[in-house]
C-alpha positions as CSV (number, residue, x, y, z in Angstrom):
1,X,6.1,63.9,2.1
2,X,7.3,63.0,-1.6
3,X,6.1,59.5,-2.9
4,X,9.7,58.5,-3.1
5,X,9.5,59.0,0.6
6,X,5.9,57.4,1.3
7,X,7.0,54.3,-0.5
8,X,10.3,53.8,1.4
9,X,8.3,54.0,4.5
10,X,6.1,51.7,3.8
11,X,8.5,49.2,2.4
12,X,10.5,49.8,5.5
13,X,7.6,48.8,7.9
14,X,6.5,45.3,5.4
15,X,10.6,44.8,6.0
16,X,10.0,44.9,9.4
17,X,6.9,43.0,9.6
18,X,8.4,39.9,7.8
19,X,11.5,40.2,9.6
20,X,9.5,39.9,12.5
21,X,7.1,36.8,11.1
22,X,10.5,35.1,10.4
23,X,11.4,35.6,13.7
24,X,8.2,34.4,15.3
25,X,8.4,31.0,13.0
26,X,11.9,30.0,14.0
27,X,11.1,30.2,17.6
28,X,7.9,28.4,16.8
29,X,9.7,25.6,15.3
30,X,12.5,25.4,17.9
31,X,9.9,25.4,20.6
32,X,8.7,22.0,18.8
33,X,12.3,20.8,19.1
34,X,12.9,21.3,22.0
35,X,9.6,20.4,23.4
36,X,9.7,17.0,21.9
37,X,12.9,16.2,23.4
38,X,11.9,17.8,26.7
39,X,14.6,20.4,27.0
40,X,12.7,22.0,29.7
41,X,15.6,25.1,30.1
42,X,15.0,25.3,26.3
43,X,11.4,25.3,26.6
44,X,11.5,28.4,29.2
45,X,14.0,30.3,27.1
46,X,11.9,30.1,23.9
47,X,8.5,30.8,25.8
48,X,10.5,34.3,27.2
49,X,11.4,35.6,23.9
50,X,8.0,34.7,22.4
51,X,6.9,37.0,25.3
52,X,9.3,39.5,24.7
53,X,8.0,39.8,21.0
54,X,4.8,39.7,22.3
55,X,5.4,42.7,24.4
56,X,7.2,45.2,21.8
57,X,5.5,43.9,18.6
58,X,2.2,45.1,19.6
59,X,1.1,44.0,15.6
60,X,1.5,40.8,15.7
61,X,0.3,39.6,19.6
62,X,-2.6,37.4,18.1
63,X,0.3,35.2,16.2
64,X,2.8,35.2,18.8
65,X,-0.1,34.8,21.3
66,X,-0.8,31.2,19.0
67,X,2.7,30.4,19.0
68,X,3.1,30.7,22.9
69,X,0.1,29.0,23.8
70,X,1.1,26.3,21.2
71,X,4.4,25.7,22.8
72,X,2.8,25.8,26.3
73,X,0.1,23.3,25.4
74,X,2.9,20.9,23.9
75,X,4.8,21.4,27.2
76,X,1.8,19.8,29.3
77,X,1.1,17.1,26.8
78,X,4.9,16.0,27.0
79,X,4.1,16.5,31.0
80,X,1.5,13.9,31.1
81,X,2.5,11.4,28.7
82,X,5.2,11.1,30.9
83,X,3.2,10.0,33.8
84,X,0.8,8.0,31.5
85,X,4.3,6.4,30.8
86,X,5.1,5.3,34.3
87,X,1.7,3.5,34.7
88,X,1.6,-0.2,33.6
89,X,-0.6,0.1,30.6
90,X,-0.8,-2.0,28.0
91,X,1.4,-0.1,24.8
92,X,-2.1,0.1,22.8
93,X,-4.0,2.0,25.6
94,X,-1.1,4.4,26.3
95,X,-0.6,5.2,22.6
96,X,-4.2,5.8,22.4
97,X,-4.3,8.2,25.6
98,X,-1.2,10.0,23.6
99,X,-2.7,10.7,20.6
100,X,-5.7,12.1,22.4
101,X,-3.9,14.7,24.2
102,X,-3.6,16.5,21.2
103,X,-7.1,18.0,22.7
104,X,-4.7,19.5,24.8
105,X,-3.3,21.3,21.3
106,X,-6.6,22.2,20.5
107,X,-8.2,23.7,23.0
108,X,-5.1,25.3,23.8
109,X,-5.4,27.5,20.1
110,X,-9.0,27.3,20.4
111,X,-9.2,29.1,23.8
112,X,-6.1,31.8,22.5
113,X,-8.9,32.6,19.5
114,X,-11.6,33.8,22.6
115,X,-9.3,35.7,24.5
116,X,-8.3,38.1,21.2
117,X,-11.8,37.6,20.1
118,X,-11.2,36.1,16.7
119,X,-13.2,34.3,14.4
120,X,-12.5,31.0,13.7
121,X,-13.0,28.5,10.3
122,X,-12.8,24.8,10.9
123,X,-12.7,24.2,6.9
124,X,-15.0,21.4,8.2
125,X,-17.8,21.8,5.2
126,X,-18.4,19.3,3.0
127,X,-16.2,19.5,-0.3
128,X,-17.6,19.5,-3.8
129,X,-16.9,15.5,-4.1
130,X,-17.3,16.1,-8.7
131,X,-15.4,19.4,-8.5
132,X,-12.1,19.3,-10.8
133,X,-8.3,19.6,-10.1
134,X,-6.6,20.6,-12.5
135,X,-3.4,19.0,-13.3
136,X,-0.2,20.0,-15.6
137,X,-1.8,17.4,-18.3
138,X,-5.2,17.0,-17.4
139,X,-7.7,17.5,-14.6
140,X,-9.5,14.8,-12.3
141,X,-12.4,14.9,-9.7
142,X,-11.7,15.0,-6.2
143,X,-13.5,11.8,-5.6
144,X,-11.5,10.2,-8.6
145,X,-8.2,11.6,-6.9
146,X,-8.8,9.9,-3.2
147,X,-9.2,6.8,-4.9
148,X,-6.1,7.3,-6.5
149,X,-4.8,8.2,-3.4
150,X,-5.9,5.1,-1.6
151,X,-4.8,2.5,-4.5
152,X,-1.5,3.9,-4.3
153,X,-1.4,4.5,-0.1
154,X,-2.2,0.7,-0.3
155,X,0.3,0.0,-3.3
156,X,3.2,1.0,-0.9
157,X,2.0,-0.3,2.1
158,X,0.7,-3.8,1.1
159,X,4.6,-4.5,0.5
160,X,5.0,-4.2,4.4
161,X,1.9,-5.3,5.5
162,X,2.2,-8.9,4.1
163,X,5.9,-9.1,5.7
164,X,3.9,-9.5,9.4
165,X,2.9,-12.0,11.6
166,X,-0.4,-10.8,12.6
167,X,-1.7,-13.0,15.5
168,X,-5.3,-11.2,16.1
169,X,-6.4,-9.5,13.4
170,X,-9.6,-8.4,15.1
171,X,-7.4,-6.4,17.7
172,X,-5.5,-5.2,15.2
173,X,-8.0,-4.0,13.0
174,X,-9.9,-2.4,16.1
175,X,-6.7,-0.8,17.5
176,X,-5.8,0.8,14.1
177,X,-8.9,2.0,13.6
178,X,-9.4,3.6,16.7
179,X,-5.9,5.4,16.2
180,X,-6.1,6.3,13.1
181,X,-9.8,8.2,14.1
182,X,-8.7,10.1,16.8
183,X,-5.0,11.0,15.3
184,X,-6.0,12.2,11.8
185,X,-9.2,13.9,13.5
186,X,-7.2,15.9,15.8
187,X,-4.4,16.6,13.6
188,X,-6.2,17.9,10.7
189,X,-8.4,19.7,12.9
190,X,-5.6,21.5,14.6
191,X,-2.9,22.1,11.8
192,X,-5.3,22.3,8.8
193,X,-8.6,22.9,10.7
194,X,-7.0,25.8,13.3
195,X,-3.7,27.0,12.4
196,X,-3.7,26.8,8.6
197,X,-7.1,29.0,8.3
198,X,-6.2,31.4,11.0
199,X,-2.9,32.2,9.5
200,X,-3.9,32.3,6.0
201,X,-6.5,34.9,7.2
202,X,-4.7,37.0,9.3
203,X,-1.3,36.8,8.3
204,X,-0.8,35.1,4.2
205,X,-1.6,31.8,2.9
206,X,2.0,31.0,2.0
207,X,3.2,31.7,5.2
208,X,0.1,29.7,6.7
209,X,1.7,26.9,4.5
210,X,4.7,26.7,5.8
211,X,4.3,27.1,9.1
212,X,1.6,24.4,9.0
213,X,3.9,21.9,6.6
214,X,7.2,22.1,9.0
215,X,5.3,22.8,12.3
216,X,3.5,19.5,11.4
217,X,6.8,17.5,10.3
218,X,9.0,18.7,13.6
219,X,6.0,17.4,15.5
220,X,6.4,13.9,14.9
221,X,9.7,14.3,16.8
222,X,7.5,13.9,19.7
223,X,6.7,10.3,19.1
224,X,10.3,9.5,18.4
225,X,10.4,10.0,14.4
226,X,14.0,10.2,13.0
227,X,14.7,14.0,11.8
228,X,14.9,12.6,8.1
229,X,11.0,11.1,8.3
230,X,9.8,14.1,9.7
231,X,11.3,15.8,6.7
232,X,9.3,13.6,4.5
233,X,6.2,14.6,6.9
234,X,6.8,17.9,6.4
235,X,6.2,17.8,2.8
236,X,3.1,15.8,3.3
237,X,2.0,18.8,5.5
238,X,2.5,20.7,2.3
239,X,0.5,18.5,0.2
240,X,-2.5,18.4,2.6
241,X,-2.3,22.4,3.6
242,X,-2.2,23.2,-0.5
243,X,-5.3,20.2,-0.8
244,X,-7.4,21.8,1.9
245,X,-7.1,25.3,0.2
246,X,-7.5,23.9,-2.9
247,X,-10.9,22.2,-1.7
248,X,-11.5,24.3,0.9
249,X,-12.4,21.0,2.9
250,X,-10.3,19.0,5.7
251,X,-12.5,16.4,4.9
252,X,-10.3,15.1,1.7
253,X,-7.0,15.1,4.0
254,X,-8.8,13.9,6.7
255,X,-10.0,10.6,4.9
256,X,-6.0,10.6,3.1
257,X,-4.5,10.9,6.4
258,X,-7.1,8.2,7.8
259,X,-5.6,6.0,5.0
260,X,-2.0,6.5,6.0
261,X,-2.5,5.8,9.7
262,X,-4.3,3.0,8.8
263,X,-1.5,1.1,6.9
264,X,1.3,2.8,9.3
265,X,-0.8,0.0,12.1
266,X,-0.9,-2.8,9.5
267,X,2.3,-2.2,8.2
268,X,4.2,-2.5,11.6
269,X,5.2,1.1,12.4
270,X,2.7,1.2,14.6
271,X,2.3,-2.3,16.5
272,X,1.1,-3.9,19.9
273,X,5.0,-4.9,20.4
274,X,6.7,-1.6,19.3
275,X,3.9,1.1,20.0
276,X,5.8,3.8,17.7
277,X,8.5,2.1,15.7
278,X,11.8,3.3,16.4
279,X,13.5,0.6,14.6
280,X,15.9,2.9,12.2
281,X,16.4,0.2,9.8
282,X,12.7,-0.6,9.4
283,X,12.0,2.9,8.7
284,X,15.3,3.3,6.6
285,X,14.1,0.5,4.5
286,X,10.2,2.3,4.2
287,X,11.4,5.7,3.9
288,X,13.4,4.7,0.5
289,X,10.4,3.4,-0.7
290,X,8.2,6.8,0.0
291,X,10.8,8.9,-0.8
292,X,11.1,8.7,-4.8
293,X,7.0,8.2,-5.0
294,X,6.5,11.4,-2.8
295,X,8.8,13.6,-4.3
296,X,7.2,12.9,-7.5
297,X,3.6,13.0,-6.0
298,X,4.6,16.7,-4.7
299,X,6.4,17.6,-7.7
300,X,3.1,17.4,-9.8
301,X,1.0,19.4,-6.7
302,X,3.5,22.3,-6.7
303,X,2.8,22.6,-10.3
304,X,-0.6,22.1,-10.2
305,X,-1.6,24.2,-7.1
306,X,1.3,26.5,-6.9
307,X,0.9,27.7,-10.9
């Protein structure tokens, strides 16, 4: 066999390999969709061509294997919030019990990881709090950076916070802390902790990217986000998934996404009225507030990390 020959083969078979990844993600993100708005026909018919993949792409099983049991676990978390819903629980208790079936998400990837026998990285190691990022004009420790992160997290949200009529703060306070633990533990565990290390190791780091930045957008659809927030979410996934690679640490996300959840409570997305705030020109009004500040907060991490 000539080179010339040799080296269309093998670009033949990476052709067919990405072709095939592409594939994979578009179910995985349509499974989200229709997951979240509990098309259950859809559901089925995205699960049976992840199996058929699964069956004739004999390369790739471990990643369609995380996909499917992804989309499964997401199918019995929609299940039982729906009968937590038809108890009469207060709307803190049941938003609580919601964001801590994301276990379910977990242990769902964590238990696919035993059955193919694969090692697993939580990224759960301390980071090196006086290492340097470097920045397109200058560089900055990652401790100095959270701050920065939390002065301008509370910047943004100070401007809603102060428009409520907080009644008890205590309950407040002890509600949105209690949320914001258990959602920004199990989220950065499973998106940054799970799926972005497996796939940067077994597949590539830029696909591990966006997989983790869109998957993690298209799943606040579950909770009722308008498609045009969970297109800004997306691109927070980004900037975590590029920050934990860059630290090698969910622990700096972690605390950011802590931060975020945080004033999400005290700002009124998030409320003991509302539970998840649906109210399109509330979030209208905040998402033309993130929007200029985030695309310029990415535009400097996709120079500085992506350089």
């Amino acid at each position: 066999m000539s080179r010339i020959d040799s080296f269309e083969e093998t670009a033949m078979v990476l052709m067919r390999k990405y072709l095939s990844l592409s594939i994979l993600a578009l179910f995985f993100f349509l499974g989200i969709v229709v997951t979240a708005f509990k098309m259950w026909f859809g559901i089925i018919a995205v699960l049976l061509c992840l199996l058929f993949m699964y069956v004739f792409n004999t390369n790739l099983r471990f990643i369609t294997s995380i996909f499917i049991s992804f989309i499964v676990s997401l199918s019995f978390f929609q299940l039982i919030s729906i009968f937590i819903h038809n108890y009469n629980l207060s709307t803190e208790v049941e938003i609580l019990l919601n964001r801590s079936l994301l276990l379910i998400l977990v242990l769902g990837i964590l238990l696919t990881h035993l059955i193919h026998k694969k090692k697993l990285s939580f990224l759960h190691r301390l980071p090196e709090w006086n290492k340097y990022i470097n920045l397109p004009f200058h560089t900055i420790r990652i401790s100095s950076f959270l701050l920065v992160v939390f002065f301008v997290n509370v910047l943004i949200l100070s401007l809603f916070i102060f428009q409520q009529e907080i009644n008890d703060i205590q309950t407040m306070l002890f509600f949105g802390l209690l949320f914001s633990i258990i959602n920004a533990t199990l989220e950065e565990f499973l998106w940054r902790g799970i799926l972005l290390s497996s796939l940067a190791r077994y597949v590539s780091v830029s696909y591990a990217i966006i997989i983790t930045s869109i998957g993690f957008g298209l799943m606040h659809l579950v909770i009722d986000m308008p498609i045009l927030l969970c297109i800004v979410f997306s691109f927070g996934g980004f900037f975590y998934s590029v920050l934990v690679l860059k630290t090698k640490s969910i622990y700096p996300t972690l605390l950011i996404h802590f931060m975020i959840n945080m004033g999400m409570v005290l700002s009124g997305w998030i409320g003991k009225e509302k539970g998840i705030s649906t109210d399109y020109k509330h979030l209208l009004k905040t998402f033309n507030v993130f929007l200029p500040i985030l695309f310029l907060f990415h535009f400097v991490f996709i120079n500085s990390f992506c350089s």
